[in-house]
C-alpha positions as CSV (number, residue, x, y, z in Angstrom):
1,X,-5.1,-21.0,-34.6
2,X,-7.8,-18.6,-33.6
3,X,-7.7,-20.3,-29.7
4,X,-4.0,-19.3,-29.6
5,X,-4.7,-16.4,-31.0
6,X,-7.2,-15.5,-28.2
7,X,-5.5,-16.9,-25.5
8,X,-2.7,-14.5,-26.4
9,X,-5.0,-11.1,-26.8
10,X,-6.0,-12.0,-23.4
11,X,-2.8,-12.5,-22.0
12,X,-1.7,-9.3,-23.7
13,X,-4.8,-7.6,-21.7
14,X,-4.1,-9.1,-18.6
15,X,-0.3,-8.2,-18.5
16,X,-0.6,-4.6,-19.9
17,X,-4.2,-3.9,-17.1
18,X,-2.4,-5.6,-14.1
19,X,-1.4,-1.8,-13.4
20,X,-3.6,1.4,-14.0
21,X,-1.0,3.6,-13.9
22,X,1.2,1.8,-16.4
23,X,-1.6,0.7,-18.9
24,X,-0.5,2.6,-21.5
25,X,3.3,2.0,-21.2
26,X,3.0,-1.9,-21.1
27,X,0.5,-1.9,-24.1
28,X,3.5,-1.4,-25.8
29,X,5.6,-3.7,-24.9
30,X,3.2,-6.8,-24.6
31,X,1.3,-5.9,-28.0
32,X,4.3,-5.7,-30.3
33,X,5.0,-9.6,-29.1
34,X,1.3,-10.3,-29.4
35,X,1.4,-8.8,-33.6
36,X,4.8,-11.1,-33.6
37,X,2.2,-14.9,-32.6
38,X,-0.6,-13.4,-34.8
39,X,1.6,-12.9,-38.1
40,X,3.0,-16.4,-37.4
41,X,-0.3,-18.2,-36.3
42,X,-1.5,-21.0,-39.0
43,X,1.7,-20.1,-40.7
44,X,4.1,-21.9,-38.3
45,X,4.9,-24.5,-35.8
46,X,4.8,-23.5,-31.9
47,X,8.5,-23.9,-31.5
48,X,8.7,-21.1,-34.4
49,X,6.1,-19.2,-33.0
50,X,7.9,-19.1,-29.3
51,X,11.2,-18.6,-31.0
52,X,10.0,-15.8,-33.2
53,X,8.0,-14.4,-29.6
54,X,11.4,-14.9,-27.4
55,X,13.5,-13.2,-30.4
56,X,11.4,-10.1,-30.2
57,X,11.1,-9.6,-26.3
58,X,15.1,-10.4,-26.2
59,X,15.4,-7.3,-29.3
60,X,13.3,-5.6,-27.2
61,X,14.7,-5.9,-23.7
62,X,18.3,-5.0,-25.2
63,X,17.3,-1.9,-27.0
64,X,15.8,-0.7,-23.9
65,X,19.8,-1.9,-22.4
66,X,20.7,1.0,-25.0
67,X,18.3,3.6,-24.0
68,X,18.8,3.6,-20.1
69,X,22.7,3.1,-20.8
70,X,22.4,6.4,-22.6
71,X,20.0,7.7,-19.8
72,X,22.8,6.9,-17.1
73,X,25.1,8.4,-18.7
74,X,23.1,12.3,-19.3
75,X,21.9,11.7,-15.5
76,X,25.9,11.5,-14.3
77,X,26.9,14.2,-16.3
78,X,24.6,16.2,-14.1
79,X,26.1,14.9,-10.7
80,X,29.5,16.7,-9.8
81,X,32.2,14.9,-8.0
82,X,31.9,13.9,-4.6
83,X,28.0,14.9,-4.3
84,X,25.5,12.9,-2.2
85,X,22.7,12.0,-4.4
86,X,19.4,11.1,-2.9
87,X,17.6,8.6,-4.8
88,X,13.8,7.5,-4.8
89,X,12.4,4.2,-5.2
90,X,14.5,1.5,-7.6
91,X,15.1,3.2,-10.8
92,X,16.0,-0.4,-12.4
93,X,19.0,-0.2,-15.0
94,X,19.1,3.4,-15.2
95,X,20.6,3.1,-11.2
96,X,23.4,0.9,-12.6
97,X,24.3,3.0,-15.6
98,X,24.4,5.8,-13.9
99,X,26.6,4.2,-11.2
100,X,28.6,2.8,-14.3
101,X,28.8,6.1,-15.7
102,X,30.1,7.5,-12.8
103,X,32.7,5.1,-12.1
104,X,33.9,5.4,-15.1
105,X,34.4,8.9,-15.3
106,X,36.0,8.9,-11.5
107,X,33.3,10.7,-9.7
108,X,33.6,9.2,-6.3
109,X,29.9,10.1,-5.2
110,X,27.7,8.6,-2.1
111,X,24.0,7.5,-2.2
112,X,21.3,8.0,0.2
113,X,18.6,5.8,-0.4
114,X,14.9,6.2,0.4
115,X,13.8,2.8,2.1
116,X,10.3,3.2,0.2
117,X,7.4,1.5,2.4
118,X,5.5,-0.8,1.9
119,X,7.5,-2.9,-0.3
120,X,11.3,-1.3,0.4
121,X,12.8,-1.1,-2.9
122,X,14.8,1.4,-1.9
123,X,16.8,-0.1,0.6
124,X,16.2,-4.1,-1.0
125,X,17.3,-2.9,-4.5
126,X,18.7,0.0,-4.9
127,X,20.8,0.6,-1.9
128,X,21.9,-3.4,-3.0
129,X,23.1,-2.3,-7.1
130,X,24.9,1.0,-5.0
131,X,26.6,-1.1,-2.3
132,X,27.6,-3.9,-4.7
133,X,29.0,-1.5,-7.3
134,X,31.2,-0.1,-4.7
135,X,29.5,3.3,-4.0
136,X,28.9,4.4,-0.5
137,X,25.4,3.8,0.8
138,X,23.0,5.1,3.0
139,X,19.0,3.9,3.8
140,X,16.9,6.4,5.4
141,X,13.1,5.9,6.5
142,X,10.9,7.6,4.0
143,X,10.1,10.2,6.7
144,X,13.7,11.4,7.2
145,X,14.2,12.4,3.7
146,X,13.6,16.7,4.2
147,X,16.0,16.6,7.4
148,X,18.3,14.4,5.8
149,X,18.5,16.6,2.9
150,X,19.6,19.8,4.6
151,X,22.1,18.0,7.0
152,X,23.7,15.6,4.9
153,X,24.5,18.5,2.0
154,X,22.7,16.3,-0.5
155,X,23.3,18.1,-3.9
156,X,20.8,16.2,-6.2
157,X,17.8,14.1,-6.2
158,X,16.8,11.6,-8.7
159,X,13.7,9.2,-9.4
160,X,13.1,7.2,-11.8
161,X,9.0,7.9,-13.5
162,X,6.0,5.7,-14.5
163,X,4.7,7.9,-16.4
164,X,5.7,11.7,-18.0
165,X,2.9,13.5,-19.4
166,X,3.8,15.9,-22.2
167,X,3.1,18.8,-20.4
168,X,5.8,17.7,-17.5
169,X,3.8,15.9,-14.6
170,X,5.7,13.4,-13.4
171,X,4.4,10.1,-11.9
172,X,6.3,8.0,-9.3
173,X,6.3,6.0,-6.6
174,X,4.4,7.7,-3.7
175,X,6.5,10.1,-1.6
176,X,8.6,11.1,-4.9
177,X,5.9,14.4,-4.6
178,X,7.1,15.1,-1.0
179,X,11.0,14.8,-1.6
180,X,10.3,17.2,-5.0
181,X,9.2,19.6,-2.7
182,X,11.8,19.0,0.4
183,X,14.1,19.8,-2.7
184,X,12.9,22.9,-3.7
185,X,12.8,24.3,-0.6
186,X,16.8,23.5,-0.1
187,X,17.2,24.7,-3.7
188,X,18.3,21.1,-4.7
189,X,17.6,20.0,-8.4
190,X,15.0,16.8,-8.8
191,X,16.2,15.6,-12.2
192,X,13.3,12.4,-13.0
193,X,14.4,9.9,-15.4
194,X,12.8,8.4,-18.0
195,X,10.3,8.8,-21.6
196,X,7.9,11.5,-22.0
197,X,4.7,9.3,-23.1
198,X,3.0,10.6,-26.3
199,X,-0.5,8.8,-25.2
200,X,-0.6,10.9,-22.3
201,X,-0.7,14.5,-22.8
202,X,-1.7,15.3,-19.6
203,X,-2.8,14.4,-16.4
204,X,-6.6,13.7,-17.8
205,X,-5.7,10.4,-19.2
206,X,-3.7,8.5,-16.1
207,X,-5.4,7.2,-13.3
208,X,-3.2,6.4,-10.2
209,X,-3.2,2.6,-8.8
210,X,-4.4,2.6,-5.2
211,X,-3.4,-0.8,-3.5
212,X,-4.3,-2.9,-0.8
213,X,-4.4,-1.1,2.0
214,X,-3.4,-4.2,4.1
215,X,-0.3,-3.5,3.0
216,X,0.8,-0.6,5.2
217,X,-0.4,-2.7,7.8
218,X,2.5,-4.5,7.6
219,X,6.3,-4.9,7.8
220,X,6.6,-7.5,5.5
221,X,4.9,-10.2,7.2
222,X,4.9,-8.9,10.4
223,X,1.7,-7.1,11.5
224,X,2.0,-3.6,13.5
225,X,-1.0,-2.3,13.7
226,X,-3.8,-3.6,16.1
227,X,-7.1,-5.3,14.4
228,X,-9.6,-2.7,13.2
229,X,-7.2,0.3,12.0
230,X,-7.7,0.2,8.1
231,X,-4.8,1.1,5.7
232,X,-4.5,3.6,2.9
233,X,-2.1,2.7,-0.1
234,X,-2.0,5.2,-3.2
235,X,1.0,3.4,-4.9
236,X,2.2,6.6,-6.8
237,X,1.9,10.2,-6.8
238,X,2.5,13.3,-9.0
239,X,5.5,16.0,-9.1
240,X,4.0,19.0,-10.7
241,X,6.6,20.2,-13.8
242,X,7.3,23.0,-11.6
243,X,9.6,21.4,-9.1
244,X,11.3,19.2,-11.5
245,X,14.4,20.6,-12.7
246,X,14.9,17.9,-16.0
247,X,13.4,14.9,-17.2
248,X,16.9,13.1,-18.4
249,X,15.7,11.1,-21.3
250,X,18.1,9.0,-24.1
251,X,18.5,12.3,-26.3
252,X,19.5,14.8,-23.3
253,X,17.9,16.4,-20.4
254,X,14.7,18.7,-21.5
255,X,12.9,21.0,-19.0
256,X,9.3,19.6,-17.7
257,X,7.5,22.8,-19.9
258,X,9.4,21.9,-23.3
259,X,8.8,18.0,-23.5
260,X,7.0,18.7,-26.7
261,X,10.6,19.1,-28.1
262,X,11.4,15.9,-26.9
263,X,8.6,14.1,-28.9
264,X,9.7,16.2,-32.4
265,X,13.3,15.2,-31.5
266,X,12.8,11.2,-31.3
């Protein structure tokens, strides 16, 4: 009983610290599984114990279905018919239901996607849900996002977040502070996605990932850089509250300032 236990804890640590930025976030997720195995341990069989484990991830998983379904939905109310809405990164399910969202209300909108070097998520993912949902699609470089702003009429830009302090910083994939600002400048809202984070407050408390620099060495396996030019790879940055128009959370849109309301709300 007590080596399960601890081989769990550790697996809890190891899955929740794999990412700095995210630490927080994925402590709770992994440690409401981990509570499930400890109130079972010594009082049940392994096949329980996994069963009871599986049951709660699954409950888990689905209820989050229900929050980004929701979160889909506020984000598509905010796109008007026929717009071009640039996206950053792969906002995982809250892409789809706002796609779904928008399909089933009949707005016939177009998607520019962000490829989003090193990795292209952007252009593998979430180009891939738009194009297979029947939207039209687009993949841009990462450095043609300002120009293609202004002469593509985009009318709203949307990322998904990693992390939303309480005072309204917003933390994304890298580039997601450069677009914010391309944005503003072309008077386009930036609505982010996603939950405000009571454990972060502010900025004080979140510490952004920096990555393998080898990786931006790289086109997926190919190499395109010479030997001896290093690599620099912050994996996120941060949209000050000021250029973000809304954080679009599953109980309405609130301004970056007011997120406080947010937390009283839920």
């Amino acid at each position: 009983e007590a080596g399960i236990i601890a081989y769990c804890e550790k697996a809890a640590y190891d899955l929740s610290h794999a990412r700095p930025t995210t630490v927080e976030q994925m402590k709770g997720i992994v440690n409401g599984s981990l509570e499930v195995i400890k109130s079972l341990a010594g009082k049940a069989g392994a096949d329980e114990i996994v069963q009871a484990a599986f049951d709660y991830a699954f409950n888990y998983v689905n209820n989050n279905y229900k929050k980004y379904t929701l979160i889909g939905e506020h984000t598509a109310a905010l796109i008007a018919p026929n717009s071009t809405v640039m996206t950053q990164c792969f906002g995982g399910t809250i892409v789809g239901t706002m796609l779904r969202s928008c399909k089933q209300s009949g707005k016939n909108i177009s998607i520019i996607c962000a490829e989003t070097r090193p990795y292209f998520q952007g252009s593998r993912l979430t180009a891939s849900v738009a194009c297979d949902m029947g939207f039209p699609v687009t993949v841009i470089t990462d450095n043609m996002c300002a120009f293609t702003m202004k002469t593509k009429n985009v009318d709203l830009f949307t990322s998904a977040s990693d992390v939303i302090t309480i005072d309204g910083h917003i933390v994304n994939k890298v580039g997601t502070f450069q677009m914010a600002l391309a944005a503003r400048y072309y008077g386009i809202p930036y609505y982010a996605t996603g939950t405000p984070d009571p454990k972060h407050a502010d900025l004080s408390t979140v510490t952004i990932e920096e990555r393998d620099g080898d990786a931006v060495l790289k086109a997926w396996d190919a190499k395109i850089t010479m030997d001896g030019v290093k690599g620099y790879y912050p994996a996120f940055d941060i949209t000050p509250p000021e250029l973000c128009s809304g954080v679009v959370t599953e109980l309405g849109v609130y301004e970056p300032h007011r997120l406080a309301g947010y937390l009283k709300d839920s």
